[in-house]
C-alpha positions, 0 to 999 in steps of 0.5 A, a space after each residue: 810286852 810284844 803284845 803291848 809294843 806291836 798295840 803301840 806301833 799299830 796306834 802310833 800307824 794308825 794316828 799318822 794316818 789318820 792325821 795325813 787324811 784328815 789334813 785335806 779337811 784342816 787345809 780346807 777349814 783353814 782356807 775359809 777361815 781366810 774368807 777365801 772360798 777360791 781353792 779346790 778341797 783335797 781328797 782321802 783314801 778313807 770313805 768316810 772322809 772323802 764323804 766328809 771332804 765331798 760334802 764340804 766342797 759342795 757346801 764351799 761352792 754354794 756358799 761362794 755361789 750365794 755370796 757372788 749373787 748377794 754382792 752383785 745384787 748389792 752392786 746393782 742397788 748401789 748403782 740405782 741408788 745413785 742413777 735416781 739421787 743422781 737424776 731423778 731427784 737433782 733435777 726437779 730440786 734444781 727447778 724448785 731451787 732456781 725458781 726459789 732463788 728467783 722468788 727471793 729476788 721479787 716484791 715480797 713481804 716479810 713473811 713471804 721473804 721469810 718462807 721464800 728463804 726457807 725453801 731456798 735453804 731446805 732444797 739446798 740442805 736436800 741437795 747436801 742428802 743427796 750427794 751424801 746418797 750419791 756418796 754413800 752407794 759409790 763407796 765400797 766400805 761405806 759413808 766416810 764420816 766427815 769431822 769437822 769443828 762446828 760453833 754449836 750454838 750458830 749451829 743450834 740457831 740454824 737448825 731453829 730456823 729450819 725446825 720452826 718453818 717445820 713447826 709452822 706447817 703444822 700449827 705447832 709452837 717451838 721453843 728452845 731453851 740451851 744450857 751450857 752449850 760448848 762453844 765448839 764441838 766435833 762431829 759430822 754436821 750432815 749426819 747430826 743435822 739428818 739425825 734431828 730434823 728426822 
């Protein structure tokens, strides 16, 4: 009964101090859990677990490392993103639009006026993507969707036109037949309408 009295408080000793030098580890664990990799990891008496304890905070601050370097990367893109849609491509489409609206505005025939038209509105649905990309690299969590009640069918006509000035090009007939078109849907009208001219 001694035996077994003193086997039992030497376990129960035991238990208590292993779970005080393990406690550094499930603090550490628990941090990053948090996603919070700013926090310095504790120590133990035991080898073996400050081994552990070591290797874990080696792992935390080369994780932290890499992440820093990757968001700044990510920043950095962002930013280039926008300097090139903000400049590089808003600049010459403002030309192409001007000289197109000025286009529009002389003698044409029919047909010219029909292609003249199509520029004047591809440009300008260009300058729309534009400052969706513009829009997109600024924002920290990314495109915010924009809602809004659409006519479908006045939409579907519009993105005919655009569709068959496409077709022309390539020498290809266009048709479109709708069935039971409703009246007015909900969606983005930029993403609907990038996701089917592509």
């Amino acid at each position: 009964v001694n035996s077994l009295l003193v086997i039992i408080i030497l376990t129960a000793r035991f238990a208590k101090n292993l779970r005080t030098q393990l406690t550094p580890l499930f603090e550490a664990t628990a941090e990053v859990s948090k996603q919070n990799l700013d926090f310095e990891v504790g120590h133990a008496k035991i080898k073996e677990f400050e081994d552990v304890l070591a290797s874990f905070s080696d792992m935390k601050d080369n994780l932290k490392i890499s992440l820093e370097r990757q968001w700044k990367t990510e920043q950095t893109q962002k930013e280039q993103i926008a300097a090139v849609a903000r400049h590089d491509l808003k600049t010459p489409l403002t030309v192409i639009q001007g000289n197109a609206d000025l286009l529009t505005e002389t003698n044409l025939d029919d047909e010219q006026r029909l292609y003249a038209g199509y520029v004047v509105e591809s440009s300008g649905q260009m300058q729309s993507y534009i400052q969706t990309l513009i829009d997109i690299s600024r924002a920290a969590v990314g495109y915010q969707l924009h809602i809004e009640s659409i006519d479908l069918p006045a939409f579907m006509q519009h993105l005919f036109g655009y569709m068959e000035s496409l077709c022309r090009t390539k020498e290809i007939r266009l048709q479109m037949n709708t069935v039971s078109l409703p009246q007015i849907l909900k969606f983005d009208r930029v993403l609907i309408e990038r996701a089917i001219m592509n």
